[in-house]
C-alpha positions as CSV (number, residue, x, y, z in Angstrom):
1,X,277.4,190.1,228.3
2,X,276.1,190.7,224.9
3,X,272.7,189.4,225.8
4,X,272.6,192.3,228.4
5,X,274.0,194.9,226.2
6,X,271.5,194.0,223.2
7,X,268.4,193.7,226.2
8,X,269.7,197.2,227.5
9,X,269.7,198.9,223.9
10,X,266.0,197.4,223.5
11,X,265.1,199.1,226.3
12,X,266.7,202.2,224.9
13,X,265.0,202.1,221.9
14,X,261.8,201.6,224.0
15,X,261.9,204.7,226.2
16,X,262.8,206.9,223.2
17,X,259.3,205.6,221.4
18,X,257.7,206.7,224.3
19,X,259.2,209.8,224.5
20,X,258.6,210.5,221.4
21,X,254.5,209.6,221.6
22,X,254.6,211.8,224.9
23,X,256.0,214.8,222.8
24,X,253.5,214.3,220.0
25,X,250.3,213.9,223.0
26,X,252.0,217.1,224.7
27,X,252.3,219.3,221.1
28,X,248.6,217.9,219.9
29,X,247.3,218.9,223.2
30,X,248.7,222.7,223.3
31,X,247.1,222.6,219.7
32,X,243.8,222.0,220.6
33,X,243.9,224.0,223.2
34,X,244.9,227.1,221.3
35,X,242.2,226.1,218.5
36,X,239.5,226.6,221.6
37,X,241.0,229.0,223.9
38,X,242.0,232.7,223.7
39,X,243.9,234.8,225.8
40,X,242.8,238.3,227.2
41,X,244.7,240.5,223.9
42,X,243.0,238.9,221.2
43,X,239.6,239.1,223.1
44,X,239.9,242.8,223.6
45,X,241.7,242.7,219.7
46,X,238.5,240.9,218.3
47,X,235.8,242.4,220.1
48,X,237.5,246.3,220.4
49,X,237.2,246.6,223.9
50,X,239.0,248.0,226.8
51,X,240.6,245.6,230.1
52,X,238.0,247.4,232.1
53,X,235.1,246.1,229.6
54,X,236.7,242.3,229.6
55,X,237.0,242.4,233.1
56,X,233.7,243.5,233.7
57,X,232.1,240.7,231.3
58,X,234.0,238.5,233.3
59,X,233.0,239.3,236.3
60,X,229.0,239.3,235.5
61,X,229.3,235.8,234.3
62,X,228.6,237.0,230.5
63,X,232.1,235.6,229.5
64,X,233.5,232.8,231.1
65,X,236.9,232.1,231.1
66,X,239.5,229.7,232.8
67,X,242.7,230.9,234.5
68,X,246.0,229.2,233.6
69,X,249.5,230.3,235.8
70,X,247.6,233.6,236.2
71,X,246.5,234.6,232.9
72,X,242.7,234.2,231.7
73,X,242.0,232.7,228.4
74,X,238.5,232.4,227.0
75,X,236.5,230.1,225.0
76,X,236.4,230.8,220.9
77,X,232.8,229.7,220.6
78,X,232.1,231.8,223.7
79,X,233.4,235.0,221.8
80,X,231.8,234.8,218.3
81,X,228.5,234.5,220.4
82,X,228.9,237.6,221.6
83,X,230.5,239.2,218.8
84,X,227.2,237.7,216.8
85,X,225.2,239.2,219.5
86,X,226.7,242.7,219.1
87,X,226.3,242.9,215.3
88,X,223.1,240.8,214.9
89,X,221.5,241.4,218.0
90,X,219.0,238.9,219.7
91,X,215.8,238.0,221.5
92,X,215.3,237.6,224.9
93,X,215.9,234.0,226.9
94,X,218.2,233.1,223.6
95,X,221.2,232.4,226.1
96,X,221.9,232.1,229.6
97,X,222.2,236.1,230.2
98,X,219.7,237.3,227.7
99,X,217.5,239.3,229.5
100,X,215.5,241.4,227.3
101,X,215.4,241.9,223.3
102,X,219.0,243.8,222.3
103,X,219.2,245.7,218.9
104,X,222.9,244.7,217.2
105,X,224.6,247.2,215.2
106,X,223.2,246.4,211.6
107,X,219.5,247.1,212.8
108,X,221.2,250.1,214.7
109,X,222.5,251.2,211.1
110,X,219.4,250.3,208.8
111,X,219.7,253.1,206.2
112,X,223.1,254.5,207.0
113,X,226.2,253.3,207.3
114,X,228.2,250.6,209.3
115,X,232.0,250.7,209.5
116,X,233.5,247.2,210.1
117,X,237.5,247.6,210.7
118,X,239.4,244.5,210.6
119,X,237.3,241.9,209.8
120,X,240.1,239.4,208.4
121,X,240.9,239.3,212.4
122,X,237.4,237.8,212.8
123,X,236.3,234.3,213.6
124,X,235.1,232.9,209.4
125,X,231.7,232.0,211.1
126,X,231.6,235.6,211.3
127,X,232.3,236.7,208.6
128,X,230.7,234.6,206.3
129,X,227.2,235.6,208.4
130,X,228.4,239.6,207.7
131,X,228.7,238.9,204.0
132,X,225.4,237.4,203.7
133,X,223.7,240.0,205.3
134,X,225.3,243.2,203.4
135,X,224.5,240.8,200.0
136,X,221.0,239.4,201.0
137,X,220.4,242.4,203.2
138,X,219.0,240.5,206.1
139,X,219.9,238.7,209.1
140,X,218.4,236.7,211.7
141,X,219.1,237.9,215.4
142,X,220.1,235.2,217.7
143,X,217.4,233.0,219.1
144,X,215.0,234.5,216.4
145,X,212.7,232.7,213.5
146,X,212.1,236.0,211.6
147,X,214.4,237.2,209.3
148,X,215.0,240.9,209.4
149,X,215.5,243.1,206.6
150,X,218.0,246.3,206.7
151,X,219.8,248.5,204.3
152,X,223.2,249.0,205.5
């Protein structure tokens, strides 16, 4: 009887290891996932754009997303490029979707102003890229070799 009792707490012990791993697997999992993927709100938060606009880069193919128990999240790496895009522009063929040449918003503002609101709520990549160009007063468009000089 004790032989049974002492095999049947091993085998307690046993299941409550694995529980424990699949808990860990299940949390590390949901982590990554967050690190990679985005929902809807932050994309329209980070990028300032309207459900109409999301939808409609979602539906041209320029934003892919996946779609989990009816809500779409998007890729991280897929939204700094096109946040890069928008404020450094780029050359065309530089991505899949990259038609023709497209000015970004610091060539748009060479020898005025650009206001950037929130940029604590952007990606570091981003940031650091926006502080180089304000200090060295250059960039390099996406896809490009050329440097480009602005005052901003």
């Amino acid at each position: 009887m004790n032989e049974l009792f002492n095999s049947i707490l091993i085998l307690t012990n046993d299941v409550k290891e694995v529980k424990a791993c699949l808990k860990k697997l299940e949390k590390t999992r949901t982590e990554v996932f967050k690190q990679n993927w985005i929902d809807g709100q932050d994309v329209m938060f980070a990028l300032n754009i309207s459900q109409r606009t999301l939808q409609s880069l979602r539906d041209n193919g320029t934003l892919p997303y996946s779609r989990i128990n009816g809500k779409f999240y998007y890729k991280v790496s897929d939204i700094e490029a096109l946040l890069e895009s928008n404020l450094f522009g780029h050359e065309k063929g530089a991505f899949s979707g990259a038609i023709k040449d497209a000015k970004g918003l610091f060539l748009q503002a060479h020898g005025g102003t650009i206001f950037l609101d929130e940029i604590g709520d952007m990606p570091l990549s981003i940031q650091a890229k926006i502080l180089r160009g304000i200090q060295e007063r250059q960039f390099r468009p996406i896809g490009s070799e050329k440097l480009i000089e602005v005052n901003v």
